[in-house]
C-alpha positions as CSV (number, residue, x, y, z in Angstrom):
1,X,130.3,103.9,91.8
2,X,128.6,104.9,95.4
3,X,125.3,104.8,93.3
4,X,125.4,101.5,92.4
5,X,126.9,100.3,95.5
6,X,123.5,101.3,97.2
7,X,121.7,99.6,95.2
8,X,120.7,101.9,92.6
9,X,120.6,100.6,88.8
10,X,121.0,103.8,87.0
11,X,122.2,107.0,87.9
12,X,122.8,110.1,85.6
13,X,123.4,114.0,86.0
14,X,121.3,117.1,84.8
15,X,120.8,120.4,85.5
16,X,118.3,121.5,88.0
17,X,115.7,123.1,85.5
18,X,113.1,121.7,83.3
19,X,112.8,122.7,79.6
20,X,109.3,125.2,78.5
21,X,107.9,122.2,76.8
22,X,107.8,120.0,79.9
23,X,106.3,123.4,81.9
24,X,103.7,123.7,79.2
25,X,103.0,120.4,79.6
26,X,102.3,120.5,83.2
27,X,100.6,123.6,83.1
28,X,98.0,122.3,80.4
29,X,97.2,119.4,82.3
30,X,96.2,121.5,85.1
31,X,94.1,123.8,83.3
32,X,92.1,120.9,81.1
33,X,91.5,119.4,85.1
34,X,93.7,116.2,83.8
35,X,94.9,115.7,87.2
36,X,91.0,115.0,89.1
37,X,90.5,115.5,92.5
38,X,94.6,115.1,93.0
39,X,94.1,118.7,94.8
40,X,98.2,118.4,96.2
41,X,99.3,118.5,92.0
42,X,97.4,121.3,91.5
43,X,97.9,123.4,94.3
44,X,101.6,123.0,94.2
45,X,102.4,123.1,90.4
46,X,104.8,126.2,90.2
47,X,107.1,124.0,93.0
48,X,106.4,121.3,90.2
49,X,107.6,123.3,87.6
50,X,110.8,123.7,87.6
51,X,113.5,122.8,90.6
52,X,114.3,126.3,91.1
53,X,110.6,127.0,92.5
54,X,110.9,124.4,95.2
55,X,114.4,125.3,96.0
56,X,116.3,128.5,94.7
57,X,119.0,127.0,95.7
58,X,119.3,124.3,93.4
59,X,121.7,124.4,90.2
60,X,122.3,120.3,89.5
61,X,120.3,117.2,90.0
62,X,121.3,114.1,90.5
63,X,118.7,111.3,88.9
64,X,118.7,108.1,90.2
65,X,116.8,104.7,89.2
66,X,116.1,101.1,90.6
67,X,114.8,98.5,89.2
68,X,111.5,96.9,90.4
69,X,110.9,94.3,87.2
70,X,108.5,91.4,88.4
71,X,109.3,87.9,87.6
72,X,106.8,87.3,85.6
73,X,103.7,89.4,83.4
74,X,101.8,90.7,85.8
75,X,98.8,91.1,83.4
76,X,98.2,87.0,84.1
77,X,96.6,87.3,87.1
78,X,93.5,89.2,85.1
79,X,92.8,85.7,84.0
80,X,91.9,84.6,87.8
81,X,88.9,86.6,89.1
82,X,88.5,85.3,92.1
83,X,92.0,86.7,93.3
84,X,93.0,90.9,93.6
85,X,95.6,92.3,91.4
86,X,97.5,94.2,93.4
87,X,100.2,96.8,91.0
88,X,103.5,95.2,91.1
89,X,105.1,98.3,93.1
90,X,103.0,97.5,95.9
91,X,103.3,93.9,96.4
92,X,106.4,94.2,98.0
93,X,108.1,96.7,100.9
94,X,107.1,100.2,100.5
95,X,109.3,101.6,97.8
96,X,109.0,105.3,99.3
97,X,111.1,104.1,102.2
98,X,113.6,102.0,100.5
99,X,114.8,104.7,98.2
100,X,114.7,107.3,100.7
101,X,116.7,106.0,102.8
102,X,119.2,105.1,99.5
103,X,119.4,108.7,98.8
104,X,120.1,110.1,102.3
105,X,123.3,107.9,102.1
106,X,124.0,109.0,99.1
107,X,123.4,112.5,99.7
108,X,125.6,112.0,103.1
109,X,128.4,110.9,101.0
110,X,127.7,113.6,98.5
111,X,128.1,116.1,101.2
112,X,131.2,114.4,102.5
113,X,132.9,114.3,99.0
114,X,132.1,117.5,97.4
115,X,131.2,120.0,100.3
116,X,127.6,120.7,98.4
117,X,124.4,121.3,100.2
118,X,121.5,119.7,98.7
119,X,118.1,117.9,99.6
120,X,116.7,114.5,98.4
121,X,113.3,113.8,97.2
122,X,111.5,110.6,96.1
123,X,107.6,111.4,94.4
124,X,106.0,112.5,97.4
125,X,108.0,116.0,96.6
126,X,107.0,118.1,94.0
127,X,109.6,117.5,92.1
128,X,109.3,116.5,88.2
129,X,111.2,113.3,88.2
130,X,110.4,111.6,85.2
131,X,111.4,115.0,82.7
132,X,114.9,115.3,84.5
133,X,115.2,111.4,84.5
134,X,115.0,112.0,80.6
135,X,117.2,114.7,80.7
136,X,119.7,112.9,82.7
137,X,119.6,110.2,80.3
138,X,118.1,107.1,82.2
139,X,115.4,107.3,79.6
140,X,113.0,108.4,78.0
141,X,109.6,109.3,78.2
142,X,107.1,106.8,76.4
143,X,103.8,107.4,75.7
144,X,102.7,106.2,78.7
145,X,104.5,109.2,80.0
146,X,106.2,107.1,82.3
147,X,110.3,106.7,82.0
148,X,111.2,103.5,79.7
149,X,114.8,102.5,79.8
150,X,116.6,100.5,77.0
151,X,117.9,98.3,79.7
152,X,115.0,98.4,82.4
153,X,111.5,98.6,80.3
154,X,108.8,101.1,82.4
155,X,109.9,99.0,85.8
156,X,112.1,102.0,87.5
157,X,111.6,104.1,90.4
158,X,112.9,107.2,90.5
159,X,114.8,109.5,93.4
160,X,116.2,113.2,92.8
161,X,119.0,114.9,94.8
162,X,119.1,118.4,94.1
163,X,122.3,120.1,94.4
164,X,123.5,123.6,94.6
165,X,126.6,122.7,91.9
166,X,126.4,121.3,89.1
167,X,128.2,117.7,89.3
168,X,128.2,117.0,85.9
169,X,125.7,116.8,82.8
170,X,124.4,114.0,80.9
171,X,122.9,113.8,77.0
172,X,119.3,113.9,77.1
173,X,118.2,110.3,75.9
174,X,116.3,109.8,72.5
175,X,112.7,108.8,72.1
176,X,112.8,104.8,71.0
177,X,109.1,104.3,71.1
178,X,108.7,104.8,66.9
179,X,105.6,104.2,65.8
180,X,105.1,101.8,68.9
181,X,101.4,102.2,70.6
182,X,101.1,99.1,72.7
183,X,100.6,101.2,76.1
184,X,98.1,103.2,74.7
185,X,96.1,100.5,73.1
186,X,96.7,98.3,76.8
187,X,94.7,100.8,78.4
188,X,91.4,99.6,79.5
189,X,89.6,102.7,80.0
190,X,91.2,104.9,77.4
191,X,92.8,106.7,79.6
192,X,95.6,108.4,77.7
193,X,93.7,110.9,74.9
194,X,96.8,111.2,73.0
195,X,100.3,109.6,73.0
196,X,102.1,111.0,75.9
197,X,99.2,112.5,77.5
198,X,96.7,111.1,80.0
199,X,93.5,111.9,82.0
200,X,93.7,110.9,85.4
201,X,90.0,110.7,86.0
202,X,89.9,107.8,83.8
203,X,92.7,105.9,84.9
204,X,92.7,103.1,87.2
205,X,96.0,103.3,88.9
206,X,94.2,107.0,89.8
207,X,90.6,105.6,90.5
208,X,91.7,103.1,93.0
209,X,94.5,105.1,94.8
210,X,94.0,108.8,94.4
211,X,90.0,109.0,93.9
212,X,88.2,108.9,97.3
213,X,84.6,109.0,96.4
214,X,82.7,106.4,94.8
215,X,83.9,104.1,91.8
216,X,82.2,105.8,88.8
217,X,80.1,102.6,87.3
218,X,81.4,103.7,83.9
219,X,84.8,102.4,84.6
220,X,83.8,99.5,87.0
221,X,83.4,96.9,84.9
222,X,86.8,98.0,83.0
223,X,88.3,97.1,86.4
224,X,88.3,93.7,86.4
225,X,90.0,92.5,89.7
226,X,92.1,95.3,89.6
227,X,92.0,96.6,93.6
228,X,94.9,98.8,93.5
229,X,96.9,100.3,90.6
230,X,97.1,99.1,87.3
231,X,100.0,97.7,85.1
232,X,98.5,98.0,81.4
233,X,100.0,100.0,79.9
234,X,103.7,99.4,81.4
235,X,103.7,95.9,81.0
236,X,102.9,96.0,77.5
237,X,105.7,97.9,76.7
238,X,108.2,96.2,74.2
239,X,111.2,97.0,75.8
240,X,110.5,95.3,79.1
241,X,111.9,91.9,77.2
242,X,115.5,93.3,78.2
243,X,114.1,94.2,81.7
244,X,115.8,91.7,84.6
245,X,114.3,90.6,87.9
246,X,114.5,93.2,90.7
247,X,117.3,92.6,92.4
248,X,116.1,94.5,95.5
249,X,114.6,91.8,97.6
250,X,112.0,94.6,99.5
251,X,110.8,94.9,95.4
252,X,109.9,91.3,95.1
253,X,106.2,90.4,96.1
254,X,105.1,89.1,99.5
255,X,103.6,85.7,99.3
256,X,100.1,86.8,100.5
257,X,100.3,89.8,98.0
258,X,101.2,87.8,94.8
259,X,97.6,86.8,94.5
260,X,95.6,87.7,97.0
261,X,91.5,86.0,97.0
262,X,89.0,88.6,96.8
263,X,87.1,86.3,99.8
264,X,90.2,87.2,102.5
265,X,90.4,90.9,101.6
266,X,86.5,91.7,101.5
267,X,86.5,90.5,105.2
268,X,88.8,93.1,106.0
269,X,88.1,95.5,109.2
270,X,90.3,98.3,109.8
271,X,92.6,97.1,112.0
272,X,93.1,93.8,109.6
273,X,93.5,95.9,107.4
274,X,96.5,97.7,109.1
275,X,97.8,94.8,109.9
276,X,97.6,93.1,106.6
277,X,99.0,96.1,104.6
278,X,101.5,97.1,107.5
279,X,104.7,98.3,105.5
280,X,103.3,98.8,101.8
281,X,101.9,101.9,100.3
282,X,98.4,100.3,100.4
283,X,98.1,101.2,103.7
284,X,97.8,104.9,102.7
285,X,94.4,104.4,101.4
286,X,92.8,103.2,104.5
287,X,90.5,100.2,104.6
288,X,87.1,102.4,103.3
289,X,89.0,103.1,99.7
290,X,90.6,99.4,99.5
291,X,87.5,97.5,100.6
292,X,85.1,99.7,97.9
293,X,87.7,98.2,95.2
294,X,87.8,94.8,96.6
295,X,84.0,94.8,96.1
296,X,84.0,96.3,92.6
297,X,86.4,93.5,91.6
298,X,83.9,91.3,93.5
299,X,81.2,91.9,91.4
300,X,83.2,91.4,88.2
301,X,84.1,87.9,89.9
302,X,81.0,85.9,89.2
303,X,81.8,84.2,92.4
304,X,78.6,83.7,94.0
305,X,79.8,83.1,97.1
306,X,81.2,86.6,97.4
307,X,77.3,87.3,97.9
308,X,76.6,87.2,101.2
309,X,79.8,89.2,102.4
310,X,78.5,91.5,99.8
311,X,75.0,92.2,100.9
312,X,76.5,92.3,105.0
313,X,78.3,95.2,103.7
314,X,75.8,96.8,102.2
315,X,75.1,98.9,105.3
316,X,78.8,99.2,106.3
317,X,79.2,102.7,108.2
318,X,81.5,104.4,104.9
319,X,78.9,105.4,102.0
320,X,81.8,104.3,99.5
321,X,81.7,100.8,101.0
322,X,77.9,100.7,100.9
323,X,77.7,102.2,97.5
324,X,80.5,99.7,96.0
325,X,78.7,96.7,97.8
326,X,75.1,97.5,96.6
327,X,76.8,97.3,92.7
328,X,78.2,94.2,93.4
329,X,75.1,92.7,94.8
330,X,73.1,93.7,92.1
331,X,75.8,92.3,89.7
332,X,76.4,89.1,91.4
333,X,72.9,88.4,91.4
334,X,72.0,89.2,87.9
335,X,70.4,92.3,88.5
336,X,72.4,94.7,85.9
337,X,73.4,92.3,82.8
């Protein structure tokens, strides 16, 4: 199959329309102000909605996987404060450009084979991958509300050609989570207020990447060493013991990624910075955002000698810096136990 040739793991067909309880769903969380300060969800949820609102021409989807399974449980590195834990889908290549450019040869060949016009999205689209993923039968939805696969675990991007024919249609998968709540239970800041439902505002993945203002402390400590994204709740998901090794070699971590010391990355200007993170997502935040988490994992460290880099930053230029480094002082001195 041209799919898997390209290095995709799964592919499946769907049409290009959401059902009312996905819509609902998407709606409510809008309305309840689930999604936080994530202003681009909110101000483009009808696109979001259904495929037909982004692109009226669009009548079939194409849904498309690949694996990015780590070799080993991420959730280890928790155990070794001194060092970041970076989210496994940024310790490697930036995953936004490798399945792009997957899809536009796909989609080339597509166009070449059937004579269809269509367009190719990866998340940065608002396009609702995960329900059509379901629907196309990759998976299903877990209560993470992230995809799980039988074959995969939660460790799957996800990439959408829209088409204006339908090239076929797949059975929706079934729900295998049972009575299963380990992701919900993983979570460290309660994040999810019901199985398949989450608040963003409390999430980590959210608060280090999407949040731009100052770590609220209620969710510092709960942070750990996490600096960017959080893995919780996907790794703690059953089904990733059939889950293999990404076989994408731009998946697998960079060396100085793996487990990175909080000493290295608190020193951080912005041009080391953009060098450091030069081809990952991470560099999307900007030095201010990643340097305020590297300092609230610094003051979960206990490492004293943290301290001094600490207290410099105290009167660094970015208030979220400042603000981030004055808690970790205090903290690493004493001050708030």
């Amino acid at each position: 199959m041209q799919a898997k040739s390209l290095g995709f793991d799964a592919v499946g067909f769907t049409r290009a329309e959401t059902t009312a309880a996905v819509r609902e769903g998407l709606l409510a969380f809008v309305a309840d102000g689930r999604q936080g300060s994530m202003d681009w969800l909110k101000d483009r949820i009808e696109e979001r909605l259904t495929p037909a609102n982004l692109w009226d021409g669009a009548k079939g989807a194409v849904m498309l996987a690949m694996n990015y399974a780590p070799k080993t449980d991420p959730r280890t590195l928790l155990d070794h404060p001194t060092h970041g834990n970076i989210s496994v889908y940024a310790r490697g290549k930036d995953y936004h450009d490798i399945v792009k450019s997957r899809l536009k040869a796909l989609g080339r060949w597509m166009g070449e084979r059937y004579g269809c016009g269509l367009k190719v999205f990866v998340d940065t689209a608002p396009v609702a991958e995960k329900p059509l993923a379901a629907q196309a039968g990759l998976g299903w939805q877990g209560k993470h509300t992230n995809l799980v696969s039988r074959e995969f675990g939660s460790w799957l991007f996800l990439g959408a050609i829209l088409t204006d024919m339908m090239l076929g249609e797949d059975t929706p998968h079934k729900d295998h989570c049972g009575a299963c709540t380990a992701c919900l239970e993983a979570c460290p800041t309660e994040a999810f207020t019901a199985p398949g439902k989450i608040d963003a505002r409390r999430c980590i993945s959210y608060l280090t990447i999407e949040h731009k203002g100052p770590i609220p402390e209620e969710f510092r400590k709960a942070m750990g060493n996490r600096i960017y994204g959080c893995d919780d709740c996907l790794a703690a998901c059953p089904w990733n013991k059939f889950a293999s090794v990404a076989r994408e070699a731009g998946y697998h971590a960079r060396v100085e990624l793996a487990a990175p010391r909080l000493a290295d990355l608190i020193e951080l200007d912005d041009a080391g910075f953009r060098q450091v993170f030069a081809g990952s997502p991470i560099k999307r935040i900007g030095r201010d955002r990643f340097v305020r988490n590297v300092l609230v994992a610094a003051g979960n460290s206990g490492d004293a000698s943290l301290l001094p880099k600490a207290k410099e930053l105290e009167n660094d230029p970015a208030e979220v810096v400042a603000d981030a480094a004055r808690w970790a002082v205090k903290e690493l001195e004493g001050e708030n136990s």
